[in-house]
KOLVEX-873940 format. One record per residue (C-alpha): chain; y, z, x; residue in three letters. Coordinates in Angstrom, 3 decimals. Last residue first. Layout:
N
NODE,A,Y,Z,X,ALA
...
// end
This chain:
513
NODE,A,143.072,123.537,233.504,UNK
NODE,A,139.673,121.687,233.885,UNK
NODE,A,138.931,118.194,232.568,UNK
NODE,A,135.931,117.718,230.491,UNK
NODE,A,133.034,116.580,232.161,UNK
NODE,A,132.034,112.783,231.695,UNK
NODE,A,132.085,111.723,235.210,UNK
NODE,A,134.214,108.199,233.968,UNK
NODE,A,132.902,104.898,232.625,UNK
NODE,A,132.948,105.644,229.094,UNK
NODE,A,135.298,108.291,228.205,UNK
NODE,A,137.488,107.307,230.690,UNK
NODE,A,137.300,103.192,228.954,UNK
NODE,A,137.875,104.740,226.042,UNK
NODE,A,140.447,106.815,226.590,UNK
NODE,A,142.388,103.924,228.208,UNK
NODE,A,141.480,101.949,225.111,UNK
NODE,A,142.928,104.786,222.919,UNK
NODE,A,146.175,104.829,224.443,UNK
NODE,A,146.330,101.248,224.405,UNK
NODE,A,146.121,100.958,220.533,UNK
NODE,A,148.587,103.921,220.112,UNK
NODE,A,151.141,101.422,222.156,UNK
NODE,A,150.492,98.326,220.336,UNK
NODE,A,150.283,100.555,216.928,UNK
NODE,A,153.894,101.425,217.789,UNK
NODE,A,155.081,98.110,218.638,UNK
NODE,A,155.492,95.910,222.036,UNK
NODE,A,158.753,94.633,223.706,UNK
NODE,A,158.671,98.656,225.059,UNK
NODE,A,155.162,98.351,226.736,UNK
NODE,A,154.665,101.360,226.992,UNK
NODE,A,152.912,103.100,230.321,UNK
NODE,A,149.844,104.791,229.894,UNK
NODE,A,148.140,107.980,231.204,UNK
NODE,A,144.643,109.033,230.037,UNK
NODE,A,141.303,111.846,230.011,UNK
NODE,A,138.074,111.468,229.353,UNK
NODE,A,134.978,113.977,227.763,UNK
NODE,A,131.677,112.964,227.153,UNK
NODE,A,129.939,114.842,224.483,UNK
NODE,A,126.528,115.698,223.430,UNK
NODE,A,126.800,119.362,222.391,UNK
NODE,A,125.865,121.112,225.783,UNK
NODE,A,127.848,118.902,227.760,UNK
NODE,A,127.383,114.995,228.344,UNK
NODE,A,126.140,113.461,231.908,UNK
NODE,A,124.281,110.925,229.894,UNK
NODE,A,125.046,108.492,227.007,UNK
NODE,A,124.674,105.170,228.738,UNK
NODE,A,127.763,105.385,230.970,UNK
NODE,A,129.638,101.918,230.825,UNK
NODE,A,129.952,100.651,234.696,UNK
NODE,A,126.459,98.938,234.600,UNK
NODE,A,127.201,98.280,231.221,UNK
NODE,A,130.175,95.505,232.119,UNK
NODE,A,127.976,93.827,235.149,UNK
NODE,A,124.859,93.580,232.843,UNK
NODE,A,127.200,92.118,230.214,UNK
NODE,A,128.876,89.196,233.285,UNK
NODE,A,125.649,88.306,234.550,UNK
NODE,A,123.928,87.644,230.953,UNK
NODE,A,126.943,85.802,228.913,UNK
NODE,A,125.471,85.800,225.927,UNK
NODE,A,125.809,82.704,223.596,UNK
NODE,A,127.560,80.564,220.820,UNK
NODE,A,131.343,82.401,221.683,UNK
NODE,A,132.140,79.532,223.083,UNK
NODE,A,133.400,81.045,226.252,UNK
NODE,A,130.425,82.594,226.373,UNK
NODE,A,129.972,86.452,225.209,UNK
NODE,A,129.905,89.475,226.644,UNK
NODE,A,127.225,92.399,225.390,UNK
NODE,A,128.548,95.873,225.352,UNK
NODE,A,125.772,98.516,224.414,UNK
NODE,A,126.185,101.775,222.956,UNK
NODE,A,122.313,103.432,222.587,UNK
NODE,A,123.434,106.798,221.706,UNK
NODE,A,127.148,108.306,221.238,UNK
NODE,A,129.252,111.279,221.364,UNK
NODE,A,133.016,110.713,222.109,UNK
NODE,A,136.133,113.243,223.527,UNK
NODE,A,139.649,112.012,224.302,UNK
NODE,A,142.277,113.520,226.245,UNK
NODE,A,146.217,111.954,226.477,UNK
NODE,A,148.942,111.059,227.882,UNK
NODE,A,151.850,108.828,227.547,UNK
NODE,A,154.903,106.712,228.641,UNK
NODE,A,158.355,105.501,228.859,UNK
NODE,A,159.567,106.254,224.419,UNK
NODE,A,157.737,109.199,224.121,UNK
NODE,A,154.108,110.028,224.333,UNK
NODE,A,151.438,113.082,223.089,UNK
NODE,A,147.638,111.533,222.625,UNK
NODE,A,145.029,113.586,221.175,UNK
NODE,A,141.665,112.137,220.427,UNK
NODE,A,138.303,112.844,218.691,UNK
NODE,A,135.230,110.360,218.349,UNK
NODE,A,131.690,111.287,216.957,UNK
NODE,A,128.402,109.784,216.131,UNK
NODE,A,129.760,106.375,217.435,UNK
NODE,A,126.332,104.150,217.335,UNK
NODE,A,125.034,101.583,219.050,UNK
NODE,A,125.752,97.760,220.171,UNK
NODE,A,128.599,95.649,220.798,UNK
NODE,A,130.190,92.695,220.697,UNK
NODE,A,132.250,90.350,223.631,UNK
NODE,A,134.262,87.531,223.150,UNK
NODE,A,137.624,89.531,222.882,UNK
NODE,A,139.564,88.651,219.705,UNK
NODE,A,137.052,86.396,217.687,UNK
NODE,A,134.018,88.208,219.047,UNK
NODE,A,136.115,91.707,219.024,UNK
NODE,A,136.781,91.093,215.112,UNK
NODE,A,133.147,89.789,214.118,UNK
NODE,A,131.492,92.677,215.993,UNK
NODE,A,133.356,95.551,214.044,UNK
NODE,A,130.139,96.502,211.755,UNK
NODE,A,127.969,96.511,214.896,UNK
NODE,A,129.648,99.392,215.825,UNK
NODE,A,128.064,101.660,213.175,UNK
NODE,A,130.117,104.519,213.227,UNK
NODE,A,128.977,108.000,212.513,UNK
NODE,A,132.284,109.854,213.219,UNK
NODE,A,135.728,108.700,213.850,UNK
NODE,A,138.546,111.679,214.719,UNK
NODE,A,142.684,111.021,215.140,UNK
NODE,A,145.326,113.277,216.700,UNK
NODE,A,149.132,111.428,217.470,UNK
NODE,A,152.278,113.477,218.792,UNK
NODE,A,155.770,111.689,218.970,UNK
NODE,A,158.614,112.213,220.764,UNK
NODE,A,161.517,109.456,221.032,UNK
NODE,A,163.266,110.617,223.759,UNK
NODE,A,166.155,110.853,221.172,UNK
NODE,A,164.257,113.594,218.964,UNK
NODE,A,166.538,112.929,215.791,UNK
NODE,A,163.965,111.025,214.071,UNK
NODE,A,161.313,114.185,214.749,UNK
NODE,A,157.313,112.698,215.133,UNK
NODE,A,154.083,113.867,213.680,UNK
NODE,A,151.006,112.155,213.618,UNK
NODE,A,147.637,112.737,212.278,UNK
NODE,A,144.768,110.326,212.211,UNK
NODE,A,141.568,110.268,210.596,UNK
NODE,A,138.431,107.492,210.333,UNK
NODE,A,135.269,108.020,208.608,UNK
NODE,A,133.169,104.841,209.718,UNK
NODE,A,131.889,102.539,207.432,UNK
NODE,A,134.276,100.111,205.601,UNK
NODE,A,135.486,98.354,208.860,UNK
NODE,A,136.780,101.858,209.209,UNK
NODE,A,136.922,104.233,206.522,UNK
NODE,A,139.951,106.027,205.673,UNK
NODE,A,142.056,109.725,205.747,UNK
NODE,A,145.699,109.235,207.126,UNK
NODE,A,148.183,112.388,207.320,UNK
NODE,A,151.900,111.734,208.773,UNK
NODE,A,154.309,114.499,209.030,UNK
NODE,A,158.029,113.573,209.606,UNK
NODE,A,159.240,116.463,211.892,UNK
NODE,A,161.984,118.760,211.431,UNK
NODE,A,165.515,118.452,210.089,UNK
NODE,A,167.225,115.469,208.138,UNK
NODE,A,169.440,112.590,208.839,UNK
NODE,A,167.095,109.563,208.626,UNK
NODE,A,164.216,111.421,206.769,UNK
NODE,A,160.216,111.278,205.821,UNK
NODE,A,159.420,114.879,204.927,UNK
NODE,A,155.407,114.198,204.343,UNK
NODE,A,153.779,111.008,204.449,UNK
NODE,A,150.239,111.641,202.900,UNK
NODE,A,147.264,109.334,203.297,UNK
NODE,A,144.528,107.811,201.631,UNK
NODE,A,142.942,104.586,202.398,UNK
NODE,A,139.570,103.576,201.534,UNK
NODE,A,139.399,100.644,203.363,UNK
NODE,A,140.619,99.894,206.941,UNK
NODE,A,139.457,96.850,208.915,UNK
NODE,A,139.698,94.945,211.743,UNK
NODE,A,139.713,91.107,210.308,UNK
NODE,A,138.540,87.797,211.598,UNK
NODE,A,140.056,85.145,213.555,UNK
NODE,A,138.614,81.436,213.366,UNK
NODE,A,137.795,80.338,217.104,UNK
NODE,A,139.232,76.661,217.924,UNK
NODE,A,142.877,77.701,218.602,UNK
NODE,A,142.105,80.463,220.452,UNK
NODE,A,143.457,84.319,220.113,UNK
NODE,A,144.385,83.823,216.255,UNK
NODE,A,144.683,87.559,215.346,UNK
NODE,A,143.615,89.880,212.232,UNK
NODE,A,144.509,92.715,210.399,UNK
NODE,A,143.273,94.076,207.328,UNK
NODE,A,144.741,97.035,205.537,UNK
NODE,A,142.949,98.476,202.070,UNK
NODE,A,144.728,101.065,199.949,UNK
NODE,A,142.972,103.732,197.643,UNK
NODE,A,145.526,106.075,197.525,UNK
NODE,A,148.913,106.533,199.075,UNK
NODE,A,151.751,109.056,198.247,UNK
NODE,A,155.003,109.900,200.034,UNK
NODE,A,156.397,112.760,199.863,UNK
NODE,A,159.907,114.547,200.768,UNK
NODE,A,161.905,111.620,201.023,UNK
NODE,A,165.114,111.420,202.397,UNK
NODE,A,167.548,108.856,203.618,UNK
NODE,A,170.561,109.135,204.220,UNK
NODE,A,171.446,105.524,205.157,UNK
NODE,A,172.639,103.067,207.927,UNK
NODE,A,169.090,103.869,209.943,UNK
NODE,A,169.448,104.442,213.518,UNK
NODE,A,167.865,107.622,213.447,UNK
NODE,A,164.723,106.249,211.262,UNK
NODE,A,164.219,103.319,214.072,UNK
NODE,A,164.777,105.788,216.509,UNK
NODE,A,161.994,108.017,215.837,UNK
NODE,A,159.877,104.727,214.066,UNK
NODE,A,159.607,103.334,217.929,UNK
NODE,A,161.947,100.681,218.480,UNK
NODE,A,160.804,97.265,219.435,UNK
NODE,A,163.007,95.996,222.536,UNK
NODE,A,163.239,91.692,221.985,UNK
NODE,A,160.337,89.851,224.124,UNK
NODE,A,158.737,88.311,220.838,UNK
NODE,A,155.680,86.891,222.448,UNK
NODE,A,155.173,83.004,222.609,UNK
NODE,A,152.896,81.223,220.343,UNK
NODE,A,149.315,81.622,220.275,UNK
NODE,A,149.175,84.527,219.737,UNK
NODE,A,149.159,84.167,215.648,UNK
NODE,A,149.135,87.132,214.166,UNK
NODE,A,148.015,87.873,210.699,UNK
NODE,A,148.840,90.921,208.639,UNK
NODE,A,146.974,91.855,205.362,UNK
NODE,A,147.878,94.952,203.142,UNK
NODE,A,146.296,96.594,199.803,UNK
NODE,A,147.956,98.965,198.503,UNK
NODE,A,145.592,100.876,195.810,UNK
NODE,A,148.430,103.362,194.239,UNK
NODE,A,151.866,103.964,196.062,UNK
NODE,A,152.991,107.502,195.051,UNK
NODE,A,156.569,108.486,195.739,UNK
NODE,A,157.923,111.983,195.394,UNK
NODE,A,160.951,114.013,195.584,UNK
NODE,A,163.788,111.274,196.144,UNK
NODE,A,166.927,111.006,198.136,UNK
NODE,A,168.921,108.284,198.644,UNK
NODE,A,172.130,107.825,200.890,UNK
NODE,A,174.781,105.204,201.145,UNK
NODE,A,177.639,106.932,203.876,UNK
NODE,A,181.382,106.808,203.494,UNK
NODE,A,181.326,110.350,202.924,UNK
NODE,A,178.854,110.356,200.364,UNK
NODE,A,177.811,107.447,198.559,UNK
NODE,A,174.894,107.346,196.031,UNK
NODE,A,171.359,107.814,194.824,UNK
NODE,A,168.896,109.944,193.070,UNK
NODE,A,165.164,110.213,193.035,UNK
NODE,A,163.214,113.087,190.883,UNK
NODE,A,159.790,111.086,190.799,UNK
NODE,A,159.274,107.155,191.580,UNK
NODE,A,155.616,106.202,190.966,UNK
NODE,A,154.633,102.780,192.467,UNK
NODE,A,151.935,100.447,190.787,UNK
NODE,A,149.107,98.229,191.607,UNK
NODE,A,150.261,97.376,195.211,UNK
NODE,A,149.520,93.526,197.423,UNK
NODE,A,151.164,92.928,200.430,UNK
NODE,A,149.860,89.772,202.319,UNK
NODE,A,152.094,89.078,205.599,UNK
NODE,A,152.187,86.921,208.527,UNK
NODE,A,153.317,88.316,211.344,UNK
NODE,A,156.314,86.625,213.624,UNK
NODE,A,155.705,85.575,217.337,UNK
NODE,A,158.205,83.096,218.840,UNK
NODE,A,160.007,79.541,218.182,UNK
NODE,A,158.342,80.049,214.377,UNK
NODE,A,158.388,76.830,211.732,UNK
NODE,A,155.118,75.490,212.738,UNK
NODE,A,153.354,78.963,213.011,UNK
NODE,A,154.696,79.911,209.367,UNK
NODE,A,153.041,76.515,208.038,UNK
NODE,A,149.557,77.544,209.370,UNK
NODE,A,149.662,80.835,207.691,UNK
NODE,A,150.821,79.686,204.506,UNK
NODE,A,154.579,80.556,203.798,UNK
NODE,A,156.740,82.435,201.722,UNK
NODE,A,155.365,85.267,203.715,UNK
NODE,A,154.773,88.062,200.897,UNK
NODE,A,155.452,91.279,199.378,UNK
NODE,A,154.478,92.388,195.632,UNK
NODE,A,154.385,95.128,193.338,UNK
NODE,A,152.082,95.003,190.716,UNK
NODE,A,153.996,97.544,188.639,UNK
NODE,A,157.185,99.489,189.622,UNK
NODE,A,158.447,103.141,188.975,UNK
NODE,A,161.010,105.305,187.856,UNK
NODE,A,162.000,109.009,187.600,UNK
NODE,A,164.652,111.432,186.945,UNK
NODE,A,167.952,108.854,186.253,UNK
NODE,A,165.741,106.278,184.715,UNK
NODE,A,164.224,103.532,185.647,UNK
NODE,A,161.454,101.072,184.761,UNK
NODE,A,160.204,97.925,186.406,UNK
NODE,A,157.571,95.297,185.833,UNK
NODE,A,156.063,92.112,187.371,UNK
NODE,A,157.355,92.949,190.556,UNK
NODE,A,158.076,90.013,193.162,UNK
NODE,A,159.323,90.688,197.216,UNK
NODE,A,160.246,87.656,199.735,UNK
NODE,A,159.286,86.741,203.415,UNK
NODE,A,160.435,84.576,205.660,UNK
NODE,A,163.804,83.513,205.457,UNK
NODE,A,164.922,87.025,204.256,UNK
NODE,A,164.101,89.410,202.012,UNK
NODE,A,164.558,87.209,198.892,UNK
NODE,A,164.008,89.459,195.909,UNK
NODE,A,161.934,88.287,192.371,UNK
NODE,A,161.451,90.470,189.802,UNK
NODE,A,159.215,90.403,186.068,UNK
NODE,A,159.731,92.412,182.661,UNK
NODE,A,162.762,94.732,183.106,UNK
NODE,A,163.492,98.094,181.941,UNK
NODE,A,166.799,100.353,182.443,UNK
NODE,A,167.024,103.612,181.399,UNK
NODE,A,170.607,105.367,181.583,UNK
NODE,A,171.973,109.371,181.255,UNK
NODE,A,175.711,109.285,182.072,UNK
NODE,A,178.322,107.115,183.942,UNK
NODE,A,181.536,107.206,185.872,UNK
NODE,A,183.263,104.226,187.000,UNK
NODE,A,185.185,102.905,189.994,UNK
NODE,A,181.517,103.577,191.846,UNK
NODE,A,183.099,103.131,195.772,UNK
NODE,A,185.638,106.289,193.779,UNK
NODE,A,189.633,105.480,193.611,UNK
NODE,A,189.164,103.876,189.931,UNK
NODE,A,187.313,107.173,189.114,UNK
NODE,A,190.140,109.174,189.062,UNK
NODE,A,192.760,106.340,187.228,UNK
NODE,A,190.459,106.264,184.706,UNK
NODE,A,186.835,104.077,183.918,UNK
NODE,A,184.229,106.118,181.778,UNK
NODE,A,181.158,104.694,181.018,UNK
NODE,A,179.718,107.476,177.947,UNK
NODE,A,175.932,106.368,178.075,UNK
NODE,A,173.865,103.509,179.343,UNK
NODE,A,171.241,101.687,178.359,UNK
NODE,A,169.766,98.312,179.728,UNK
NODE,A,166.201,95.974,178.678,UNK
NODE,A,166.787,93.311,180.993,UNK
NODE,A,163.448,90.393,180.669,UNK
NODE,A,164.630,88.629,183.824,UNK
NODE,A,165.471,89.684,187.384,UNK
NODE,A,165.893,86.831,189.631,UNK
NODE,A,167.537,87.053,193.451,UNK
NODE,A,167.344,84.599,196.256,UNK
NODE,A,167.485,81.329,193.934,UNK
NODE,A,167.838,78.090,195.690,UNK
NODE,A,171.292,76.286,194.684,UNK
NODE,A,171.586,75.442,197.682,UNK
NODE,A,174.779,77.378,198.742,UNK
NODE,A,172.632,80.334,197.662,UNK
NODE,A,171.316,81.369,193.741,UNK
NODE,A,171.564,85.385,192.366,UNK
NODE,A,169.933,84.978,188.766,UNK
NODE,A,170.352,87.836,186.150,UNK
NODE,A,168.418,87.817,182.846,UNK
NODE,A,168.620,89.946,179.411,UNK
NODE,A,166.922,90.169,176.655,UNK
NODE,A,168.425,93.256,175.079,UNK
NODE,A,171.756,95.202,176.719,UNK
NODE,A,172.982,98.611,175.782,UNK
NODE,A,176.684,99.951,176.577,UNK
NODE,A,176.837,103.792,174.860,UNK
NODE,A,179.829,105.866,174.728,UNK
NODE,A,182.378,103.520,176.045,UNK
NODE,A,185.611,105.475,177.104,UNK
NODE,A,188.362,103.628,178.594,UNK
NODE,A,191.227,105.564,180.084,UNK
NODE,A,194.850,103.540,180.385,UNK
NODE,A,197.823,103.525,183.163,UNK
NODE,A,194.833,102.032,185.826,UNK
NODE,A,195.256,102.485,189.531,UNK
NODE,A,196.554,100.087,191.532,UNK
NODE,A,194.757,99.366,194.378,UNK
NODE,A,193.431,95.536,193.995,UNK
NODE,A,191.664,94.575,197.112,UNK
NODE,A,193.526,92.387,199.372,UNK
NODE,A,191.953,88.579,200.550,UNK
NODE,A,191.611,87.660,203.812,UNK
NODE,A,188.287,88.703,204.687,UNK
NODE,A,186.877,85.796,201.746,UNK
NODE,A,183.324,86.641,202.260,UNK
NODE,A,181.486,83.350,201.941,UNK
NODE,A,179.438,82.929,198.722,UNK
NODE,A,177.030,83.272,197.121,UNK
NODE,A,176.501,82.008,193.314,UNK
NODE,A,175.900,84.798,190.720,UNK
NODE,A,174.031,83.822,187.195,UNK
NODE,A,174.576,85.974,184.455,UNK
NODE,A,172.745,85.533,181.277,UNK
NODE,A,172.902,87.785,178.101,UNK
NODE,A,170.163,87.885,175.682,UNK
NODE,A,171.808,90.313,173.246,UNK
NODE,A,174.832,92.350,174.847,UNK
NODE,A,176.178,95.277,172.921,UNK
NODE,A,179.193,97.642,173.130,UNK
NODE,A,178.774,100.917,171.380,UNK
NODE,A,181.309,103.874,170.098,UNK
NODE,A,184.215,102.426,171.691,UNK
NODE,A,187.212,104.627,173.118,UNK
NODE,A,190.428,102.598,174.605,UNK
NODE,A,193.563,104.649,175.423,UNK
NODE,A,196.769,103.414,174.263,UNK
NODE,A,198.257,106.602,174.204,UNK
NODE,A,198.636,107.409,170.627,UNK
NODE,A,197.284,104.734,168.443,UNK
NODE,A,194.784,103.631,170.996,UNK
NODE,A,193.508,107.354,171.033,UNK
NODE,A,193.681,107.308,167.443,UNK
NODE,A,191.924,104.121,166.553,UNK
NODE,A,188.694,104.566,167.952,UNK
NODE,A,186.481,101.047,168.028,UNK
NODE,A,182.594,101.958,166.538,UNK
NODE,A,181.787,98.408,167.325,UNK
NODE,A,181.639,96.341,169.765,UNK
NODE,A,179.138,93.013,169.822,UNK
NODE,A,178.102,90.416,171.941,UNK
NODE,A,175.937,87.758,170.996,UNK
NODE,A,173.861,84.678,172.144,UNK
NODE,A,175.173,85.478,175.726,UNK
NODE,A,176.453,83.331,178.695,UNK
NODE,A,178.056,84.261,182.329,UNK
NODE,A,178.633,82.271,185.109,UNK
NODE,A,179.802,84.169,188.143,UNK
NODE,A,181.315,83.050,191.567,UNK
NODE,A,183.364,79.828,189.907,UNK
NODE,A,186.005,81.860,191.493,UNK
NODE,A,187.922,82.298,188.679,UNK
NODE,A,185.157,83.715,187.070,UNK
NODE,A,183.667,81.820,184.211,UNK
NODE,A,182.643,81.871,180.703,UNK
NODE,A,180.125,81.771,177.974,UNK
NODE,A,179.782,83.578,173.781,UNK
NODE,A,177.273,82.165,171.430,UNK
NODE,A,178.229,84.579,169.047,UNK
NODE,A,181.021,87.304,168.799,UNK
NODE,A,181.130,90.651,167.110,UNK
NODE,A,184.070,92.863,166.229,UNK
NODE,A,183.347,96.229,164.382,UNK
NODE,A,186.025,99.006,164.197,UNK
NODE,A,183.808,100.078,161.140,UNK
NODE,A,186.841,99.697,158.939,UNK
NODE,A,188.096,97.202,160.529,UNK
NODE,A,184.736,94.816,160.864,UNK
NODE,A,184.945,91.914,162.314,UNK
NODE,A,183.521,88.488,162.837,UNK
NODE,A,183.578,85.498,165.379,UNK
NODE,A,182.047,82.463,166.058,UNK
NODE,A,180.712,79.589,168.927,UNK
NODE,A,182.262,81.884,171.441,UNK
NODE,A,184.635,80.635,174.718,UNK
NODE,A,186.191,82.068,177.404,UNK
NODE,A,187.201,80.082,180.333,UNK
NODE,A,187.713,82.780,182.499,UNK
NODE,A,190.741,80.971,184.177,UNK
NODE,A,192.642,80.985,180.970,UNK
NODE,A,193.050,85.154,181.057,UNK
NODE,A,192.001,86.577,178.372,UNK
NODE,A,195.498,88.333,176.508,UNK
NODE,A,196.421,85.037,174.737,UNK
NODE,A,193.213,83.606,172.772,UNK
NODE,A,191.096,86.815,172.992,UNK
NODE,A,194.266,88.619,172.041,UNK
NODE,A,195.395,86.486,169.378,UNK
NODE,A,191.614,86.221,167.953,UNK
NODE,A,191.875,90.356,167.575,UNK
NODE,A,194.928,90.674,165.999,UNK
NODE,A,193.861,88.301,163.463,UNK
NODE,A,190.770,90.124,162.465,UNK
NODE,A,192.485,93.352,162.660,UNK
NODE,A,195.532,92.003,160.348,UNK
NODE,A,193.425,89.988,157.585,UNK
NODE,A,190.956,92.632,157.557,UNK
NODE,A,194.478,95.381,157.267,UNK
NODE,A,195.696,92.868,154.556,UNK
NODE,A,192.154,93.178,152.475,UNK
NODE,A,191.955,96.664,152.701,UNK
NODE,A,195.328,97.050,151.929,UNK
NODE,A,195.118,94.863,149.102,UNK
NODE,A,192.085,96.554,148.187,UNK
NODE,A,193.977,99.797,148.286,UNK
NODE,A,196.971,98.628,146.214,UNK
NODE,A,193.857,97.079,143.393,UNK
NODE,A,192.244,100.988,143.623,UNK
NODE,A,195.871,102.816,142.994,UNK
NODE,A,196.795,100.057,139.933,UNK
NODE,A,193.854,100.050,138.227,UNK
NODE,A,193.889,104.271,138.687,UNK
NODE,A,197.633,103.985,137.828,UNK
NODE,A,196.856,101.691,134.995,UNK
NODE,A,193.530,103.854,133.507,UNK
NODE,A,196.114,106.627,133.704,UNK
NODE,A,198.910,104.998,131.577,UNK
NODE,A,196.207,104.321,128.828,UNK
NODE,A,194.826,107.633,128.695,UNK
NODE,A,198.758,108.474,128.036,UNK
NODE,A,199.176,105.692,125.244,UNK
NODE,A,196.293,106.349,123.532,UNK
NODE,A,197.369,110.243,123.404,UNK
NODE,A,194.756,112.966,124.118,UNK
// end
């Protein structure tokens, strides 16, 4: 070949590669440019926008900022990030109909902090519907931190150590009109520690969280009276309980979430709370809450939510409860350890009953079981309770009645079964108890001694153990009134004095039909 042709083609090939450089080069120049005009004319002033640096890509469709804060207009939200990034930009779509398609958009150690505010009422939402779609195929989020603060400044919301991904957003004129304007694929969100303000009173922490669409789940899991005992009393006008909620970890399984027909609802298969362990105090001292306490029928029903759950999980929790009767006397704790139980088809706006299965120990001794059923859209307010305790050692439970009731007891409960069917007015019930050598002793005022006249009165009405059938049991039988100011466990609580007190004091024979 020619010198003068191979020369000609290493010119055209010099030539093609230096036009396409240029082009490169000029199309950098161009995207890069295009890009700081509309971030410096397009963003609105009021946003305050700023970034510390910025670099693209055009080729990659690559545009990344650092250091990057701003504003709502409002002053409502103050946002900061070391970095923000987009890349994977389509131009084709924006080419032809203006549509927006990004391959990623990513947030590293972003920081939003949310001041409340008043509701402005005034104000219009924006209807109109967006000309454009916007397609975002993955939005991911490291390091980052969300702070909800009050007129204050006190925080009522943290969530820190954000770990966020989400798949193909997509925001069109058809989701625009949805309560979620945007529609959304798979996700997984992770955060390191949680803080909630409940209200006033009490607040919620979790030291980890995890969700994705299928399952989910929270680790040491807490719920708390922002106050010591002592300082909650001081600040109350009226009773309030005091509360010390303590769980390991709880399991979320097949849950989902949304709005339908103008109503929230949220639905899950399974939720396992493992080793609760719950403390309420009372102090009754201060004046009763008089406002109507629903029962959990109503309380369900009245519920702004579809709410399902088909199973609830609990093992291994602990609940202690304990009342300050006297100012002087030092309240102790009724117990119940070893805690499992089963909370089966637990609804707002579903069918059939709510089925409630508790196995435990109480005061750590005494096999204790209850089963209670109940329908949310009974509106009497139905409910059906059956319990057993066998071969209790009632000595065990002498520090709660001697702080509670001055008085302790003696002897054993071999074995205790009741069944008590109520409603919202009033309720019955049967009971059935085999014991030896049960023994109430009254105390002083002081609770330092025995108050002789006043025990040999009280077991001279108690039945010692006698008059039983042929397997050793007294029988009694019950009709209360509810207090309607008072709670649930109030009202099963007085059922099962009543059937003590029959069992105890009455004939003993089981009631004929």
């Amino acid at each position: 070949m020619p010198k003068n042709k191979n020369s000609r083609i290493l010119k055209i090939i010099g030539g093609t590669i230096l036009l396409l450089v240029l082009a490169g080069v000029a199309a950098q120049l161009f995207f890069s440019n295009k890009v700081k005009n509309i971030l410096n004319e397009k963003v609105p002033e009021a946003l305050n926008l700023t970034y510390a640096d910025i670099s693209t890509n055009v080729f990659l469709g690559k545009i990344s900022l650092k250091e990057v804060s701003g504003n709502d207009p409002d002053n409502t939200i103050d946002f900061k990030a070391a970095s923000i990034t987009l890349s994977g930009l389509e131009y084709l779509p924006l080419i032809q109909n203006g549509d927006i398609t990004i391959g990623e958009i990513y947030l590293g150690a972003p920081e939003v902090v949310f001041h409340q505010k008043e509701k402005d009422t005034t104000s219009k939402a924006n209807t109109s519907e967006p000309s454009k779609k916007y397609l975002v195929e993955n939005f991911r989020i490291e390091n980052g931190s969300f702070h909800m603060l009050n007129k204050k400044l006190d925080s009522t919301a943290t969530v820190q150590g954000i770990a966020l991904t989400l798949s193909n957003i997509n925001f069109d004129k058809n989701t625009a009109k949805e309560k979620i304007p945007f529609a959304y694929g798979d996700y997984q969100l992770r955060t390191e520690k949680g803080y909630f303000s409940m209200s006033p009173l009490e607040f919620i922490e979790f030291k980890k969280m995890q969700l994705t669409p299928d399952n989910g789940g929270f680790e040491q899991f807490v719920l708390r009276t922002k106050y010591t005992k002592a300082e909650l009393s001081r600040r109350l006008a009226m009773e309030h309980d005091h509360y010390d909620l303590i769980i390991d970890s709880i399991a979320l399984k097949d849950w989902n979430f949304g709005v339908d027909d103008e109503l929230p609802y949220f639905h899950m298969g399974h939720m396992q709370l493992q080793r609760p362990v719950f403390y309420v105090y009372r102090d009754k001292l201060l004046p009763d809450d008089e406002s109507h306490k629903k029962l959990y029928n109503q309380a369900l029903r009245n519920l702004k939510l579809d709410l399902q759950v088909d199973t609830v999980q609990i093992s291994n929790g602990k609940i202690g409860y304990e009342e300050r009767v006297k100012e002087d006397i030092e309240p102790k704790n009724l117990m119940f350890t070893e805690i499992d139980a089963i909370v089966s088809n637990l609804h707002s706006r579903g069918t059939g009953d709510v089925v409630v299965d508790v196995n435990a120990k109480l005061m750590d001794n005494g096999p204790f079981s209850l089963g209670w059923t109940f329908d949310p859209q009974n509106m009497s307010n139905h409910f059906t309770a059956k319990g057993s305790l066998s071969n209790f050692q009632s000595q065990s439970i002498n520090p709660f009645l001697k702080s509670n009731l001055g008085a302790e007891v003696k002897g054993t409960v071999q074995q205790l079964y009741f069944t008590i069917s109520g409603n919202e007015l009033e309720s019955q019930g049967d009971m059935k108890m085999k014991y030896e050598n049960f023994e109430f002793i009254v105390l002083k005022k002081d609770r330092l001694g025995v108050n002789k006249l006043l025990t040999a009165v009280v077991n001279l009405f108690a039945n010692n153990g006698d008059k039983t059938d042929e397997d050793g049991f007294r029988y009694g039988s019950f009709k209360v009134g509810r207090n309607q100011d008072k709670s649930f466990f109030n009202y099963l609580w007085i059922n099962l004095q009543e059937g003590l007190v029959s069992t105890m004091t009455g004939r003993g024979k089981k009631r004929k039909n």
